[in-house]
N, C-alpha and C positions, 0 to 999 in steps of 0.2 A: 536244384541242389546248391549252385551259385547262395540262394537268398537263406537258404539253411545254412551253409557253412559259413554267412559273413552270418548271419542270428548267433551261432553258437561262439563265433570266436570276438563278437562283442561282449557277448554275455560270461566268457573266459576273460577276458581284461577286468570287464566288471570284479568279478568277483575275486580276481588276484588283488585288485585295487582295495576291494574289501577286508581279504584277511592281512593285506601291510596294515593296514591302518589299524584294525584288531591289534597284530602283531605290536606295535606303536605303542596300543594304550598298555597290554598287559607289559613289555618289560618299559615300562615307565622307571625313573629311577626308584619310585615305590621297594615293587619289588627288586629290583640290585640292592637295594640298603637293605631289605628284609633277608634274602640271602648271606651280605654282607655282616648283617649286624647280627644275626641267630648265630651263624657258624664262627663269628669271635665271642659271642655271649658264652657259646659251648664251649668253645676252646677255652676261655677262662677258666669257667668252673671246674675245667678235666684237668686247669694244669697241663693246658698242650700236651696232648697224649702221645702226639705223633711225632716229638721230642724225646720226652721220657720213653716210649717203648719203642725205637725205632730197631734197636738190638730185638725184643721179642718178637717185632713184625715178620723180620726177616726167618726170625728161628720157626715162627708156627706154620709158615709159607711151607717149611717144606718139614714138618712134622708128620708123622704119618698114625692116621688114628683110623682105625679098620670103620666101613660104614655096609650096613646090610639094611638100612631100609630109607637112606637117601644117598645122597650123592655126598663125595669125600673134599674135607676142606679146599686141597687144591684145586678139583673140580671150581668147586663152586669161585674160588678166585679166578680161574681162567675163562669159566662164562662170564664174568661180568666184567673181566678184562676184554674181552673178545666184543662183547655186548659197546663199553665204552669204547673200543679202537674203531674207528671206522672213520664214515668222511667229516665227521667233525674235526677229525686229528689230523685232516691234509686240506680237501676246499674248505671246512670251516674256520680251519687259521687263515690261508691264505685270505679269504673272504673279511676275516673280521680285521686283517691289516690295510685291508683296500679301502674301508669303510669304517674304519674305528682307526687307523693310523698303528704304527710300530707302536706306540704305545698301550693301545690294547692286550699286547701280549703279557705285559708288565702286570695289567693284573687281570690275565688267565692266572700266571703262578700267584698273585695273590689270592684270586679265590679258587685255586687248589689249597693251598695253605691254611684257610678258613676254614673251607670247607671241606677239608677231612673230618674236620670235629663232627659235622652232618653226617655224612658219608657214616663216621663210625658210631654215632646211634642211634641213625636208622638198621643200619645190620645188626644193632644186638640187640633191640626191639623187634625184627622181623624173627630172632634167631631166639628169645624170651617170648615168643605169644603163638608158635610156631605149633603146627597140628600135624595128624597123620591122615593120610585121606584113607578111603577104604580099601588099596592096596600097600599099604603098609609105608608108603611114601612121606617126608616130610612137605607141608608146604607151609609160607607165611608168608607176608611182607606188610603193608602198609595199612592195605582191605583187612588182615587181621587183626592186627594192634590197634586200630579204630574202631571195631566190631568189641575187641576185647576190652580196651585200655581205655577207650573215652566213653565205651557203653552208647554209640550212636551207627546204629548198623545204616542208618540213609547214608550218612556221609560216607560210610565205607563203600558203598556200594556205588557212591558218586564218584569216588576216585575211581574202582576200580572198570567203572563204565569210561573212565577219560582216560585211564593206562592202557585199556583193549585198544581205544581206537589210536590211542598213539604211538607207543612203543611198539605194541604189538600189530598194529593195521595200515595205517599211515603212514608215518615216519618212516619206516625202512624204502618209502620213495625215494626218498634224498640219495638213498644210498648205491640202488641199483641206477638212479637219472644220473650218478658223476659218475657211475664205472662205465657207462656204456659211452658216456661223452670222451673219457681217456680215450678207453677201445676203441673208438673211431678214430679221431688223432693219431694214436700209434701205432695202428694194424688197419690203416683204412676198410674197416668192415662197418656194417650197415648194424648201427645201434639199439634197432628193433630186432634183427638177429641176436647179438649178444643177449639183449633183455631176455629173451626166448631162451634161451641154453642156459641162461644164470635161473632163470625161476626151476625150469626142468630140474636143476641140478640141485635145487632147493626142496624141491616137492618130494625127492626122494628121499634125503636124509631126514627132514621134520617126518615122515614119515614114521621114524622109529620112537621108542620112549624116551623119557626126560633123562634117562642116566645114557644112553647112545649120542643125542646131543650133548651133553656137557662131555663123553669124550672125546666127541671129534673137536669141541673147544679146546682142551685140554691138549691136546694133538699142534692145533693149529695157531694158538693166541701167544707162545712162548718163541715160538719160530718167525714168526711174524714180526713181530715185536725189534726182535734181536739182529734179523736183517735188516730194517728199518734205518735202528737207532747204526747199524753199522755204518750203511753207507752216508748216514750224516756225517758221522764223524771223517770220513773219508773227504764229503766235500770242503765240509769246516777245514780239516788238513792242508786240501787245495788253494783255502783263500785263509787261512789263518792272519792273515795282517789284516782284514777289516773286521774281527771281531770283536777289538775295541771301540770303534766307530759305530758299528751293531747295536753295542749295552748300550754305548751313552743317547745315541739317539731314541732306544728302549723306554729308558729311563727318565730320559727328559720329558720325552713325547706322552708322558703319562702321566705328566702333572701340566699338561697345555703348552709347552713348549716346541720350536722346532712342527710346526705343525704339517706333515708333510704328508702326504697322500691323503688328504681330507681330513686329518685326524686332529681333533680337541679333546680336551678333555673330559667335559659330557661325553661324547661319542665314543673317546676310547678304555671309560669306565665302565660304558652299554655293553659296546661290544665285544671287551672283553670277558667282561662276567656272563655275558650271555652265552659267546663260543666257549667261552672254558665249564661251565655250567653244562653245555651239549655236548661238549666231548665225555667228561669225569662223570655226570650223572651226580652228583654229591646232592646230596637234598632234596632230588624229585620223585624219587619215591620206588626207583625200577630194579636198583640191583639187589635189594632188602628180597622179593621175589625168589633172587638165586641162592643168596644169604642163608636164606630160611629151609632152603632144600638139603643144607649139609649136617653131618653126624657129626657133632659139636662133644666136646665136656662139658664145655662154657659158653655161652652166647659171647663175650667178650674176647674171642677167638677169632670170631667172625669178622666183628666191627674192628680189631687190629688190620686182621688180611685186607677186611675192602680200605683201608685208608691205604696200603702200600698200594694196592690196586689204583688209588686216585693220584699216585704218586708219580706212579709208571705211562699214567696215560696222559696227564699234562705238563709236569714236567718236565719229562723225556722225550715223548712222542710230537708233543704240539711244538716244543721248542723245537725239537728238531727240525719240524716241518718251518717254522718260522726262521730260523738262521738258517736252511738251507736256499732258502726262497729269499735272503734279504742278502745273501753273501754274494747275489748269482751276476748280480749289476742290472738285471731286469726289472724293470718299473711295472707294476701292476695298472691296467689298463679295465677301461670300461668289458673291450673285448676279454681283456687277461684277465680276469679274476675267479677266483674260486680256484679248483682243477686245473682248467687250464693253464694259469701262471704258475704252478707248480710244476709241470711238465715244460715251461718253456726255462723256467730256471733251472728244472734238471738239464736239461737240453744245454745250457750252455756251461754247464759244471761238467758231464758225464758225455757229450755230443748225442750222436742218434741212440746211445742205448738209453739219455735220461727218459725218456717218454716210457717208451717200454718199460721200464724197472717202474717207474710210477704206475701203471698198469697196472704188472701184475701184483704190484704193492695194495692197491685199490681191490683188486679180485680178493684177496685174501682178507682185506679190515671191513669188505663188505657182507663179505659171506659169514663171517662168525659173528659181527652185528648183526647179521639176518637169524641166525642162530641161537643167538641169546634173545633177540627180541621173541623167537617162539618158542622159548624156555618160559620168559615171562606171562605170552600167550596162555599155556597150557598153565601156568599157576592161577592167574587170573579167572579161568575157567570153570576151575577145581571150586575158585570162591562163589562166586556169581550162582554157580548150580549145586551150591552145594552138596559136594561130591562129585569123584570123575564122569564126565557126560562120558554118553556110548559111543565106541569105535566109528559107528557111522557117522557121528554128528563130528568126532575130531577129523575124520577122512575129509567130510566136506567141509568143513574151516578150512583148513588146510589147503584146500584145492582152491577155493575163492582167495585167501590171503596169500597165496601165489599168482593170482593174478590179478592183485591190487600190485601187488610189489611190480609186476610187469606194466601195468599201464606206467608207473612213473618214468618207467623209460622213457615214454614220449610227452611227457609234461613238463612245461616251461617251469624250468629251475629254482627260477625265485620263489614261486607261487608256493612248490614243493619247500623249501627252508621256510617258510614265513606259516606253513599249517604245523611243519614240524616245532617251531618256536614258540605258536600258540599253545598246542597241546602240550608242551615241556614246559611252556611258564603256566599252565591251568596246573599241572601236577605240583609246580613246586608250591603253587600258593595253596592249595589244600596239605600238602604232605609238609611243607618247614614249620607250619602254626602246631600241629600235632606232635614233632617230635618236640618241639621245642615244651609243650604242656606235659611230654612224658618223658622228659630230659631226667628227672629225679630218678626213674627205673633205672636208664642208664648209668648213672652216676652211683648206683647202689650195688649193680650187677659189678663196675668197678672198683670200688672199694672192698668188695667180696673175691674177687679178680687177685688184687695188689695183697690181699689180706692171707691168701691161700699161697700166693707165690713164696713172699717174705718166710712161709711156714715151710719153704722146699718142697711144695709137694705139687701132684699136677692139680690145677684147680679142677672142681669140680661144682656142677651147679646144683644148688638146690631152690625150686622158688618161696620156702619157705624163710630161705635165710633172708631173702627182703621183701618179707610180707605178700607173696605173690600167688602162694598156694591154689587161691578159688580162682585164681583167673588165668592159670596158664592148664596145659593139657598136657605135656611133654619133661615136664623136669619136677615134677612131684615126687 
């Protein structure tokens, strides 16, 4: 047993050594410029959209448009709020400021700011190529507008074999290995317990249909959110005099200045666009999926709600976690990093209730990412087999992808961020070339958009009004 268990836990080193170095090559500054450079190429051309329509954003958020064969706008922004909240927006900030420097944060919000322009046309390209399955259901996202839009069903079939294992198989490790890491910290309970009652309590609700998950998102992503961003603001109150000290060191540190917890410039353009990239989801191709499930007028409904949607999760959510974690006077350590510096900076902002409150902050941005990843799951599905596979074969998904999500519990951490980074940077580089080639649909759905508004009326879509007739299924 001895010669087995040092075999397998060489062969675990090995191959974590493996996927960093993988990890390494794909977010190359390559792809950060590609990210970087598409999502202001789009922003030009839209005339920053998320400027101009920041008034309509807010108004279609809570528009109410009756939906009987998918799911209702708000829905659909609260699953892929819920889907984006999770540990990217607590260990992934703290992580990307230990190892990319305070300046990394600088630009998180810069590629929020960019990348809404992505963010908003992949959702009205998932929400323009968008189909019905055979229970009257919407589905769409990236697998279909590259089956439709570029007329190459491999490639579509290549992302959507790399969104299964990611979003929907893999990736939600990360999230249940730093819940059950707090859990132990805060409630000295045994981690592989926790892992255990988190998948249980997962298996039940994926259990039900695609419109039962997006309402328990819809339940749980607005409340979440909003106690969050509160008790930031509570601590920010607390230490209000080093605020300023905060931005400028933010700020500097993200042009190579002040280089303080490891942080350059390279490193904190990496890891910032990377963490901010893995919180927001802007450009990789996952929330287009939830997008596509909702009863629209307009696809440019859509693509408005998810850019507020990218608004809320980096802006508000990451800074928060960042200025709460940098107000606290706790230095981020080899030991501290990720998670745990977050709880030791609550800790000394909040005393013994910080850890707890991070806990069950954690419960909550983990479970409705685990949620929306198997929204995206079951969309994915629908493509791949064209048409809904049978109840037994989603039972037993189901049952295995809850117990993929449980092994991460007892998997070394890093190993787990570094297959989640790969599979997020594979999606972005197949899915940011594509919208950027069907940017012009975009751009026509909005001028059709702006052109309906201007006339006072509700817009409505038609795919003929920009040549779109033979290739979509839904707005004929």
């Amino acid at each position: 047993m001895c010669r087995l268990e040092r075999g397998f836990n060489v062969f675990m080193e090995a191959f974590s050594q493996f996927v960093g170095h993988v990890d390494s090559m794909i977010w190359s500054m390559v792809l950060v410029l590609l990210c970087l450079g598409v999502g202001l190429y789009l922003s030009i051309r839209m005339k920053f959209p998320r400027i101009r329509f920041l008034k309509e954003m807010v108004h279609l958020l809570g528009a109410k448009e009756e939906s009987e064969n998918g799911i209702t706008p708000f829905q659909a922004f609260a699953t892929t709020v819920g889907a984006r909240v999770g540990m990217g927006n607590i260990a992934g900030v703290a992580s990307a400021i230990y190892f990319g420097g305070p300046g990394s944060v600088f630009w998180m919000w810069i590629i929020t700011l960019i990348g809404a322009a992505s963010a908003y046309t992949e959702s009205a390209l998932g929400q323009a190529y968008k189909v019905k399955n055979p229970d009257g259901e919407y589905m769409g996202g990236p697998a279909y507008y590259i089956e439709k839009g570029l007329k190459c069903k491999p490639y579509a079939i290549l992302f959507a074999v790399v969104a299964f294992l990611g979003p929907g198989f893999l990736m939600p490790g990360v999230q249940i290995n730093s819940l059950v890491t707090v859990f132990e910290e805060a409630f000295s309970v045994n981690k592989i317990m926790v892992g255990a009652i988190c998948c249980v309590i997962l298996g039940i609700v994926v259990y039900g249909s695609i419109k039962r998950i997006a309402k328990i998102a819809e339940m749980l992503a607005p409340v979440m959110c909003g106690i969050y961003i509160l008790a930031a603001v509570v601590i920010l109150g607390l230490n209000i005099t080093k605020l300023p000290g905060i931005l400028e060191v933010v700020v500097s540190s993200a042009f190579g200045k002040h280089a303080v917890f490891g942080g350059i410039l390279g490193s904190a353009v990496s890891w910032g666009v990377k963490r901010g990239i893995y919180s927001n989801e802007a450009g990789i191709g996952s929330a287009p999926n939830a997008s596509a499930s909702a009863q629209v007028s307009h696809p440019i409904k859509q693509g408005m709600v998810q850019m507020l949607s990218v608004f809320i999760d980096t802006l508000l959510l990451c800074t928060a976690t960042a200025m709460m974690c940098m107000s606290s006077g706790i230095a981020p350590t080899e030991e501290l990093q990720g998670a745990p510096w977050v709880q030791e900076a609550l800790r000394e902002s909040l005393g013994g209730f910080g850890p707890i409150f991070i806990a069950i902050a954690m419960v909550l941005f983990a479970f409705t990412t685990l949620l929306g990843n198997c929204f995206y799951c079951d969309n994915l599905l629908n493509y791949i087999h064209k048409g809904e596979p049978s109840k037994g074969f989603m039972k037993g998904f189901r049952l295995i992808s809850a117990l993929v999500v449980f092994l991460g519990a007892g998997m070394e951490v890093s190993m787990l961020w570094n297959i989640s980074d790969v599979l997020m940077g594979v999606m972005a580089l197949i899915n940011i070339p594509v919208i950027l080639i069907l940017s012009n649909i975009a751009l026509k759905a909005l001028a059709d958009y702006e052109k309906q508004m201007k006339a006072g009326v509700n817009p409505v879509f038609k795919a003929k009004n920009i040549d779109l007739e033979y290739e979509t299924d839904c707005w004929n």
